[in-house]
N, C-alpha and C positions, 0 to 999 in steps of 0.2 A: 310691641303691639303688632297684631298682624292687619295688612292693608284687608283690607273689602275689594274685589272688582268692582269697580262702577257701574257695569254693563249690566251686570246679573242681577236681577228683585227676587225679593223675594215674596211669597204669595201666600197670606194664612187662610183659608178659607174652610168655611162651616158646611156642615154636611144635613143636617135637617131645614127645609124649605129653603136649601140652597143650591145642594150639590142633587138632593131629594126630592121631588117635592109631591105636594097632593094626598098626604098623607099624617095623620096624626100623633106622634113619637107616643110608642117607641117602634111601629110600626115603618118598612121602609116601603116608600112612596115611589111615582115615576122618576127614573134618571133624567137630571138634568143637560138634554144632550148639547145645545150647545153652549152651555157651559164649560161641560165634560169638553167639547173637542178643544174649545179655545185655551184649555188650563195647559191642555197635551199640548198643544201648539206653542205657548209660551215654554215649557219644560223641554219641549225640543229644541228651542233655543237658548240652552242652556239656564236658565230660570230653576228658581228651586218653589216646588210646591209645601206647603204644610198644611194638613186637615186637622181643624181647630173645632172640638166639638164636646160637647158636654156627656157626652157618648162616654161607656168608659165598659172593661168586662167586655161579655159575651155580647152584648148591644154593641160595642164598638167596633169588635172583630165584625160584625156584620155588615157594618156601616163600609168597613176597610175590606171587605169581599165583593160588596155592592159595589164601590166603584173600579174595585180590577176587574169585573168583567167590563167593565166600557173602557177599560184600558189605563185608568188611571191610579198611578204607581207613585206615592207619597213619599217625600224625602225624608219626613218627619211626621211625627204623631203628637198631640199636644205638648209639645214639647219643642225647644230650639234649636237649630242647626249647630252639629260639634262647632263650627266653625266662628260661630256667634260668641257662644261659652267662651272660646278660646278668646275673642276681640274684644269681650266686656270682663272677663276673669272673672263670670259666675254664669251661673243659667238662672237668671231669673224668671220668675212666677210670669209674668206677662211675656209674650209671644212675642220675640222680635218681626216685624214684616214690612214691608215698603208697600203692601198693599192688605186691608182687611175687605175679604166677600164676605159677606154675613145680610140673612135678608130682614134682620135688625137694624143692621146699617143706618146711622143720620150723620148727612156732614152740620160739622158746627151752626151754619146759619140756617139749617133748615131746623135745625133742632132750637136755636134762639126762637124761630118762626114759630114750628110749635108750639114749644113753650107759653110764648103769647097768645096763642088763641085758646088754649085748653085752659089757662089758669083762673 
C-alpha cells in the first residue's frame, strides 16, 4: 500500500458561489479573489487542489479557464488524485479530500441545529 505524506491536504473545492460568485449558473460570476489567492498559497505549499463541480462539457472547460486566468491550476478535475486510486485500489465516485469548500457547506452540528428549527 502506498504511505500518504502527512503534510500535504488535499483540497476539493466547488466553483459556483464558491470559487464564483454573484452570478446565477450557468452563467460565470465575479472571481473569487481571496479565495483564489489563498488556494494558490496552499498549492505553493505543496497542497493539492481539486475543483469539484457539477460543471461538466463546455460549461466546465469554462469554469476551468475562469480560474487560470487568476492563476489557479487544478491538480484534478472531478475526479481523484492518481495517487489516492493507487492508496485505496479503486477511484471511487466520492472525492477523496482532507478539506471540502463548497458554499453548501454545514458542519454536523450546525446541520443538527438546522434541522431542529426548520422541522
Amino acid at each position: 500500500m502506498v504511505e500518504r505524506m502527512e503534510f500535504r491536504k488535499i483540497i476539493a473545492v466547488d466553483f459556483d458561489g464558491t470559487l464564483s460568485l454573484g452570478s446565477i449558473y450557468p452563467a460565470l460570476g465575479d472571481p473569487n479573489i481571496d479565495l483564489i489567492n489563498e488556494l494558490r498559497k496552499w498549492q505553493n505549499c505543496g497542497n493539492k487542489i481539486i475543483l469539484w463541480t457539477c460543471r461538466d462539457g463546455v460549461l466546465l472547460d469554462n469554469a476551468i479557464d475562469f480560474c487560470e486566468k487568476y492563476g489557479l491550476i487544478f491538480d484534478a478535475v472531478n475526479d481523484n488524485l492518481p495517487e489516492i486510486v493507487k492508496f485505496f485500489g479503486n477511484n471511487s465516485r466520492k472525492i477523496y479530500a482532507d478539506f471540502y469548500i463548497d458554499d453548501k457547506n454545514k458542519k454536523m452540528e450546525e446541520f443538527i441545529k438546522y434541522k431542529e428549527r426548520k422541522l
